[in-house]
N, C-alpha and C positions, 0 to 999 in steps of 0.2 A: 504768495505772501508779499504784502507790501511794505517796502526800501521804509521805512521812519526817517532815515535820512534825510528824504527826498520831500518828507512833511514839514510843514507850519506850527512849532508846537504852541498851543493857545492858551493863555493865562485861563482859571479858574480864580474860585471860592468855594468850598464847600458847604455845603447850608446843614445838611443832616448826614449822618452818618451812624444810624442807630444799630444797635448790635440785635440779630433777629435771634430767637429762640426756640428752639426743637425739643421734646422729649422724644429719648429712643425707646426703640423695644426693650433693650437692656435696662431701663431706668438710669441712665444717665442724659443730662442736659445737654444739650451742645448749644452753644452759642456760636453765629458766624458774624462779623463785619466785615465786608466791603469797602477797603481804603482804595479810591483812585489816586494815583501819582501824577502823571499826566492826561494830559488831550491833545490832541495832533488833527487839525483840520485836512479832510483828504481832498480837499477841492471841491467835490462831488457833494451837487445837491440831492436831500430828499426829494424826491417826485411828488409823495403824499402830503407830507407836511412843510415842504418850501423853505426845511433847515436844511445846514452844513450837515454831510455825514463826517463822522469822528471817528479816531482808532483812541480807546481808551485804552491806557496802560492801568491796573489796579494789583490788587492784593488781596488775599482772604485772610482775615486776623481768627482761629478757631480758640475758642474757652470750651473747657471738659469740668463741670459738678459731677461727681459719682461718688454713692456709697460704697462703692469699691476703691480700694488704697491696696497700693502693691510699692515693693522696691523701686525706685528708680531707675530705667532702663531707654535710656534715648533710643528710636529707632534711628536707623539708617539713615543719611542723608541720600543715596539710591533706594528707593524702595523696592527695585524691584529684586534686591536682593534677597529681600525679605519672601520666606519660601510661601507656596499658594496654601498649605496645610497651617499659618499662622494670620491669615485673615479669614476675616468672618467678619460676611455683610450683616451690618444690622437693620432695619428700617427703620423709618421714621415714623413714631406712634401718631404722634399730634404734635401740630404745629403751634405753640406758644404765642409768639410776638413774631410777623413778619410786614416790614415798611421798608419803601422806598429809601435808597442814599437821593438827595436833592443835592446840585451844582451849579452856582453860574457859570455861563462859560461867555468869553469872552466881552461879561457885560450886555451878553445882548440875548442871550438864549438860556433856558432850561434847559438840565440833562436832569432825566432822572435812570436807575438803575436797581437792579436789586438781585441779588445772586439766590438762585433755585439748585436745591440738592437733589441731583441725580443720583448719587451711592453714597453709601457709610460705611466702612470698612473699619474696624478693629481689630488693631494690628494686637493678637493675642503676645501676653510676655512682657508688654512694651511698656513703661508708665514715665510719663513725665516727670522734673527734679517736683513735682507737690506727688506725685505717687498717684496721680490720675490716669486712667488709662488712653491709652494713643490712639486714634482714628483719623484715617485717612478720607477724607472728604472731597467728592469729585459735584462740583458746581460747576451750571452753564450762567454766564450773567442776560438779563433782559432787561433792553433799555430802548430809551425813548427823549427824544430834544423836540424843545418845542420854542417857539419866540416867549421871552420873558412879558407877561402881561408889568405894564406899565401903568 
């Protein structure tokens, strides 16, 4: 794992930051956003495309529509507390709306990003203070910088 310490953190802008859209099995929506916080230049250039490689720091912001309304019941802030007989994977029926977050970074390059869901999990019992149900959402992000066209 590498020290952040020991990085360059590089000023940004962010250009898009759209919120992508999933229908599950369950018929509930999920909505994911991709906030980046930082950029840290790790010195290290790409090989293929002749940019900085970056350690991004970001965030996943998740939204739940569902016809389903239950009590409010915050999960856990440990989830693994949460027994394996109260999740249940859901999949993802179809995909909605899904785009690129776009970045400058440093004034001199394009980042772009966009986070892909690998599981859904519905955390059974659980509903948020709107009474929507709670799922746990395991994203890998895929990105890419490239020199800003000028």
């Amino acid at each position: 794992m590498l020290d952040l310490t020991k990085l360059k953190e590089v000023p940004f802008e962010p250009v898009q930051e759209p919120w992508n859209e999933y229908r599950l099995k369950d018929g509930s929506l999920l909505r994911v956003r991709l906030i980046v916080v930082k950029f840290f230049d790790t010195g290290e250039i790409d090989p293929s495309s002749g940019c900085p490689r970056y350690v991004v720091a970001y965030r996943n912001i998740l939204s739940v529509v569902s016809e389903e309304r239950g009590s409010p019941r915050p999960a856990p802030a440990d989830l693994s507390k949460i027994p394996d007989s109260d999740k249940e994977e859901v999949e993802v029926e179809e995909i909605l709306k899904e785009d690129w977050n776009i970045y400058h970074v440093d004034g001199v390059y394009e980042h772009r990003a966009k986070p892909v869901i690998v599981a859904v999990y519905r955390l059974k019992g659980y509903f948020d203070p709107a009474g929507y149900p709670i799922y746990n959402v395991e994203t890998r992000v895929i990105d890419r910088t490239r020199k800003l066209k000028r």
